[in-house]
C-alpha positions in Angstrom: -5.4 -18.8 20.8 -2.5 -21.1 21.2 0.9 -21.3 21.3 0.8 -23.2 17.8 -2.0 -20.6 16.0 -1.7 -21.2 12.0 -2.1 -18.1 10.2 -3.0 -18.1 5.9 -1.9 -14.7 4.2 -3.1 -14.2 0.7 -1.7 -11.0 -1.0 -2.4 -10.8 -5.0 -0.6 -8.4 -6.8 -1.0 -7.8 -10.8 1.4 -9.8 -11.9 1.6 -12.2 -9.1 0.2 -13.7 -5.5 1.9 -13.9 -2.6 0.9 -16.7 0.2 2.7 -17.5 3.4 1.5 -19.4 6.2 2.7 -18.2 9.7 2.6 -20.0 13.1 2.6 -17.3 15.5 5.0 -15.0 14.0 7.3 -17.2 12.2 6.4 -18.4 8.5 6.5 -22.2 7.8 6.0 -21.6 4.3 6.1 -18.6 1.9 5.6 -19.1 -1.9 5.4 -15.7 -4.7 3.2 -17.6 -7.5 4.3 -16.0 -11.1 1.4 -15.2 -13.5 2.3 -15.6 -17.0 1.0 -12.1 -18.6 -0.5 -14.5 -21.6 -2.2 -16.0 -19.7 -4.4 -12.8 -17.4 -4.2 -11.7 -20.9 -7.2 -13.6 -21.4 -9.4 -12.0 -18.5 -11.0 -8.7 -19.3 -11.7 -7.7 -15.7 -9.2 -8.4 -12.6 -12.4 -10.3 -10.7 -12.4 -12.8 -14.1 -9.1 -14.0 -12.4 -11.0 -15.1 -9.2 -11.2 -18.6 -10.1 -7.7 -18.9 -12.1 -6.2 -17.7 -9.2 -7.8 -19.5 -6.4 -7.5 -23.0 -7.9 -3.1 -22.1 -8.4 -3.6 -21.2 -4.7 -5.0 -24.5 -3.4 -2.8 -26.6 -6.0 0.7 -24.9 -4.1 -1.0 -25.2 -0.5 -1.5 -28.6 -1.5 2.0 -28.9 -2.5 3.3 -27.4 0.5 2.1 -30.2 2.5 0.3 -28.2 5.1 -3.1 -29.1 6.1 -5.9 -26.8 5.4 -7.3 -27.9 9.0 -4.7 -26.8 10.5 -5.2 -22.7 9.5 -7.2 -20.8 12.8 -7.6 -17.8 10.1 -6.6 -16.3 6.2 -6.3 -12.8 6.2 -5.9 -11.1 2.6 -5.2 -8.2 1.2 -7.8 -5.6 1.6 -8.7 -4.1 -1.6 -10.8 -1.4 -2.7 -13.6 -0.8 -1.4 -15.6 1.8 1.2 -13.4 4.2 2.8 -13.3 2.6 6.0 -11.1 2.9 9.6 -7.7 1.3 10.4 -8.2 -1.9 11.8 -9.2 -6.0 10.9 -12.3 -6.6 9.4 -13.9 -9.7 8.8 -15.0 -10.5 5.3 -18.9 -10.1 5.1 -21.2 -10.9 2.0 -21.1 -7.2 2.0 -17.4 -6.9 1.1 -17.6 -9.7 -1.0 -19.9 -7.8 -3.0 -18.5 -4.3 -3.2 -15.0 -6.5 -3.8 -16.6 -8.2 -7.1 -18.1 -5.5 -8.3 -15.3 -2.8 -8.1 -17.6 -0.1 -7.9 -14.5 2.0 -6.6 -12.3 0.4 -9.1 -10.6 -2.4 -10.2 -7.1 -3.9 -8.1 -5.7 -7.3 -7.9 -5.3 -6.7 -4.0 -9.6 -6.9 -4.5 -9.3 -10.4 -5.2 -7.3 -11.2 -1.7 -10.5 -10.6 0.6 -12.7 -13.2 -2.3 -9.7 -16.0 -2.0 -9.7 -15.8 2.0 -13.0 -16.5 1.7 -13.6 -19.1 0.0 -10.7 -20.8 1.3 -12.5 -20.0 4.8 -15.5 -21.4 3.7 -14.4 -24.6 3.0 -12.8 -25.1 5.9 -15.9 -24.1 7.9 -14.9 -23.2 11.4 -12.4 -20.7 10.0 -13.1 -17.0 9.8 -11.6 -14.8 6.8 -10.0 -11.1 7.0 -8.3 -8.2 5.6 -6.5 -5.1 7.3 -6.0 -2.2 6.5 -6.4 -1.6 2.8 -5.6 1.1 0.7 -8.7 2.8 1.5 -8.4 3.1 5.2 -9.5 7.0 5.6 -9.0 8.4 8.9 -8.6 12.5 7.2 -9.4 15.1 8.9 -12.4 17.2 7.4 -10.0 20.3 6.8 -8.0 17.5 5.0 -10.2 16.4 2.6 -10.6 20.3 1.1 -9.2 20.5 -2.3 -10.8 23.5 -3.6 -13.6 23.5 -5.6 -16.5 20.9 -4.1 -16.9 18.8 -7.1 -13.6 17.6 -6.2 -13.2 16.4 -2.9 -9.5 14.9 -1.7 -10.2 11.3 -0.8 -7.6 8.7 1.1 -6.1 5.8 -1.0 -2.2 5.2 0.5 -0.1 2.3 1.4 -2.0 2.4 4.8 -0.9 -1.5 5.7 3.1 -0.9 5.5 2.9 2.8 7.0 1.2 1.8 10.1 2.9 -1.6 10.5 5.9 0.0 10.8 4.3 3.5 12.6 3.6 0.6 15.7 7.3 -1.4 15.1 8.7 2.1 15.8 7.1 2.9 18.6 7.6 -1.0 19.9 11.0 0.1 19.5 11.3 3.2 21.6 9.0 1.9 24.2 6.3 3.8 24.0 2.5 3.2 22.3 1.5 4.2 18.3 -1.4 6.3 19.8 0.8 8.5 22.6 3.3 9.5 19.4 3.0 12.1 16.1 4.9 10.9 12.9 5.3 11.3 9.3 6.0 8.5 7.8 6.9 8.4 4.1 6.2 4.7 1.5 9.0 5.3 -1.4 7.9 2.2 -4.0 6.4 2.0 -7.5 3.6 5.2 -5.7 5.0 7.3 -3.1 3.0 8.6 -0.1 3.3 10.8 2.9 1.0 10.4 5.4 0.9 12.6 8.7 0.0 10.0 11.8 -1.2 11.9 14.7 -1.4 9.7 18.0 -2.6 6.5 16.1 -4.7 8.1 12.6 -3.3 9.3 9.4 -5.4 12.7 9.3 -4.0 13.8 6.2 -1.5 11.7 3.0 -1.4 12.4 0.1 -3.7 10.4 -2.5 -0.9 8.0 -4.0 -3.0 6.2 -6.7 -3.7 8.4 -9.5 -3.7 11.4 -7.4 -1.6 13.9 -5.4 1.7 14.3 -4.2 5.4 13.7 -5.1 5.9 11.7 -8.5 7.2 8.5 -8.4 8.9 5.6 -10.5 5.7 5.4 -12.6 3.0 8.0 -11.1 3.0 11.7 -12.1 1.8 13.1 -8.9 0.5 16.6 -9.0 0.4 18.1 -12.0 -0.5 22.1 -12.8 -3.8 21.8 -13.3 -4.4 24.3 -16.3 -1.9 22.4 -18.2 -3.4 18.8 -17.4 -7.1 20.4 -18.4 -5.5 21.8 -22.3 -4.0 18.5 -22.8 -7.2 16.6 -21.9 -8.9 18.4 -24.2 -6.2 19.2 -26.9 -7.5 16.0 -29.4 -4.0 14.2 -29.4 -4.9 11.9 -26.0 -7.8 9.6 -25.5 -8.7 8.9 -21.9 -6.8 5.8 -21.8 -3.4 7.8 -22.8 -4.0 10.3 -20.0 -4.3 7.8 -17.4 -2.0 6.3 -18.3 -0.1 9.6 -18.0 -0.7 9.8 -14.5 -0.4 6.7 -13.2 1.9 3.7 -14.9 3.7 5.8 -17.7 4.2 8.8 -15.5 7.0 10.3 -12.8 10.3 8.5 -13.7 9.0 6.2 -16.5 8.3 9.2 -18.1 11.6 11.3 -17.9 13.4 8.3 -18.2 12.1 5.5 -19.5 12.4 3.1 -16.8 10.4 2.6 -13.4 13.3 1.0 -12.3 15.0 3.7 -9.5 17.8 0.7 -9.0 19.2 1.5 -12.8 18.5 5.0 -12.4 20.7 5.7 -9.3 23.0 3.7 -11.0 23.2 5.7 -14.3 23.0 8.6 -12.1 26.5 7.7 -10.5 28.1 6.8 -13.4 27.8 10.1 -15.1 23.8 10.5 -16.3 23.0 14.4 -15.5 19.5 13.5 -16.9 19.1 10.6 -14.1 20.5 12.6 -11.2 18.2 15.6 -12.0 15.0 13.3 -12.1 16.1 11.7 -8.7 17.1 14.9 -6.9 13.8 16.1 -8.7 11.6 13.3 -6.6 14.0 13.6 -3.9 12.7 17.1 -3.3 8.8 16.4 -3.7 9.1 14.3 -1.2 10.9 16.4 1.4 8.7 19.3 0.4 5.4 16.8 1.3 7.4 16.2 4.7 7.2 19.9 5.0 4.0 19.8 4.4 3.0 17.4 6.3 4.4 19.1 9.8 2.5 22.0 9.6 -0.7 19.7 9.8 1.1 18.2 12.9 1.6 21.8 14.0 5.2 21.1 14.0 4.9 18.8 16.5 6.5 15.3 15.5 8.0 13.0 17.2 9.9 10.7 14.2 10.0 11.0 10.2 10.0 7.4 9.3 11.1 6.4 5.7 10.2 2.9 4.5 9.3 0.5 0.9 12.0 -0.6 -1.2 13.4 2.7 -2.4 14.6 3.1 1.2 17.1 0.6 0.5 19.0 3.5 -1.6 20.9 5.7 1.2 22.0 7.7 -1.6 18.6 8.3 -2.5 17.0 8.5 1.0 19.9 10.7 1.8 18.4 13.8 -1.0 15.8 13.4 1.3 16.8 14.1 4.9 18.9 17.0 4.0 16.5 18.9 3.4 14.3 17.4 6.6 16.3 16.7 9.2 15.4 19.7 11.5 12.2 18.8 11.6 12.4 15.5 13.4 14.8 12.7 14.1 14.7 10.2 10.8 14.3 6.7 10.7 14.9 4.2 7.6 12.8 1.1 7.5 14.0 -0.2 4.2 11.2 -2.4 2.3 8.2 -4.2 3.3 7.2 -6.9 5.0 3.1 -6.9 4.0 2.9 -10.5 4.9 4.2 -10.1 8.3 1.8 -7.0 8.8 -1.7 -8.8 7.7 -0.1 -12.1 9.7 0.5 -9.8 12.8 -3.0 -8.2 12.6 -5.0 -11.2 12.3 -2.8 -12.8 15.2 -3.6 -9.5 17.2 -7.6 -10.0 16.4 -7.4 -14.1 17.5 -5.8 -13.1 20.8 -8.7 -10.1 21.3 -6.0 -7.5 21.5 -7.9 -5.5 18.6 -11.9 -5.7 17.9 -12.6 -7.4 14.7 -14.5 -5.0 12.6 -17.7 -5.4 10.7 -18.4 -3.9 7.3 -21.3 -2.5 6.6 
């Protein structure tokens, strides 16, 4: 492709979507579109949104005063669907299908790949992608073990961010993705820990509804004789113990608040309770470091801390204490998910990565 190759990037989230147009690397235009709870109020699935959603898209692209014709490719957000590789894939009728139906559940991020889509459609010569979505499942089979075979441990992480910034840290030391062995750790509203061994993730912890440290609103691993009696106790529906786990759990449910800014905050001002609960995910997550080096057989290269609670030093800082033999550390604060799909479908135009089909 050219110098002057137009890149769309279409990233839903559940209360918002994110599009940003990039020419090369650089973005021309980046707007975060703000959806009135009231109004998805009125959908009773996420995919009833498609259309809502799609025509708000168009009508600020339209604003924006940047020609359709001019995009080479959209990439969206991959969502949920098979468990698949790391990689770009190019949105098939097959995706589109699996990504309506939410046969593995129900995410805004699904209706990214159905937007790019369309959008591609219409403009005809223009092909539509996603890259690396949550689902990318590159375990190992001793990995995906958890104990008893009606439960198998299955991969669901923030696999775009980790390995965007996996390759911008080797970029930064010289030296290729697939020649190193790192941890690397996503600290946001779900935390995971994934352990990267020369270019997969063989084993992370399920950060969704599943395993690992608990975060601002996910209860992580939980003792599983206790989680069975409440289940099963009469005073929770279903709907209560999800929510449990994931979206009233970790932090939102010692403290109230999701919000690990204001928690810090009290913390330093004098709030024992706030300090413990932050010390208290501090350690989960240095423990999952821990673990996470014996499946690299001790041999890593980096620990590499990123998402937005990386912004806390204090925080990040309960962290490395406790890991700091292990490997050098690294803080990426934040993420930059637009730059990553942007980058990746770049990468696929030029032929520097294949352009996967999904089947």
């Amino acid at each position: 492709m050219g110098a002057n190759t137009r890149i769309l990037v279409i990233n839903p989230g559940s209360t918002s979507t994110k599009i940003a147009i990039f020419q090369q690397e650089k973005v021309i235009f980046l707007k975060t579109i703000k959806h009135p709870l009231d109004m998805l109020g009125k959908f009773s699935r996420i995919t009833d949104q498609f259309e809502y959603r799609k025509e708000i898209v168009y009508e600020e692209l339209k604003n924006a005063d940047v020609p359709l014709e001019t995009i080479d490719a959209v990439i969206g957000r991959g969502g949920l669907v098979k468990p698949i590789g790391s990689g770009v894939y190019r949105v098939n009728e097959a995706m589109k299908k699996d990504l309506l139906e939410c046969r593995r559940g129900e995410h805004a991020s699904n209706l990214g790949g159905l937007i790019a889509a369309d959008i591609a459609e219409m403009l005809s010569s223009t092909e539509a992608f996603i890259a690396d979505p949550v689902v990318v499942d590159e375990l190992d089979p001793l990995a995906r073990y958890s104990g008893h075979p009606a439960f198998e441990r299955n991969s669901v992480f923030h696999a775009l961010n980790q390995k965007a910034i996996a390759r911008s840290h080797a970029n930064s030391i010289m030296k290729k993705y697939e020649d190193l062995n790192l941890i690397v750790v996503h600290l946001g509203g779900g935390i995971t820990v994934g352990a990267h061994r020369k270019g997969r993730v063989i084993d992370v912890n399920q950060g969704l509804d599943g395993d690992g440290p608990f975060s601002p609103e996910r209860s992580g691993t939980l003792p599983s004789g206790a989680l069975l009696k409440g289940a099963f106790s009469g005073k929770y529906s279903y709907e209560e113990m999800s929510a449990m786990i994931l979206g009233k759990g970790g932090m939102m449910a010692y403290l109230g608040t999701n919000d690990a800014y204001l928690a810090e905050r009290e913390a330093k001002d004098g709030d024992d309770k706030c300090r413990e609960v932050l010390e208290a995910m501090a350690y989960q997550v240095a423990k999952e470091i821990g673990a996470m080096s014996t499946v690299l057989k001790g041999e890593v290269d980096a620990i590499l801390i990123t998402g937005g609670i990386a912004n806390s030093k204090w925080f990040c800082n309960l962290i490395i204490e406790r890991v700091y033999r292990i490997a050098p550390v690294h803080l990426y604060p934040g993420e930059d998910e637009m730059g990553a799909l942007a980058e990746n479908a770049l990468l696929a135009l030029n032929g520097d990565i294949e352009i996967k089909e999904y089947r």
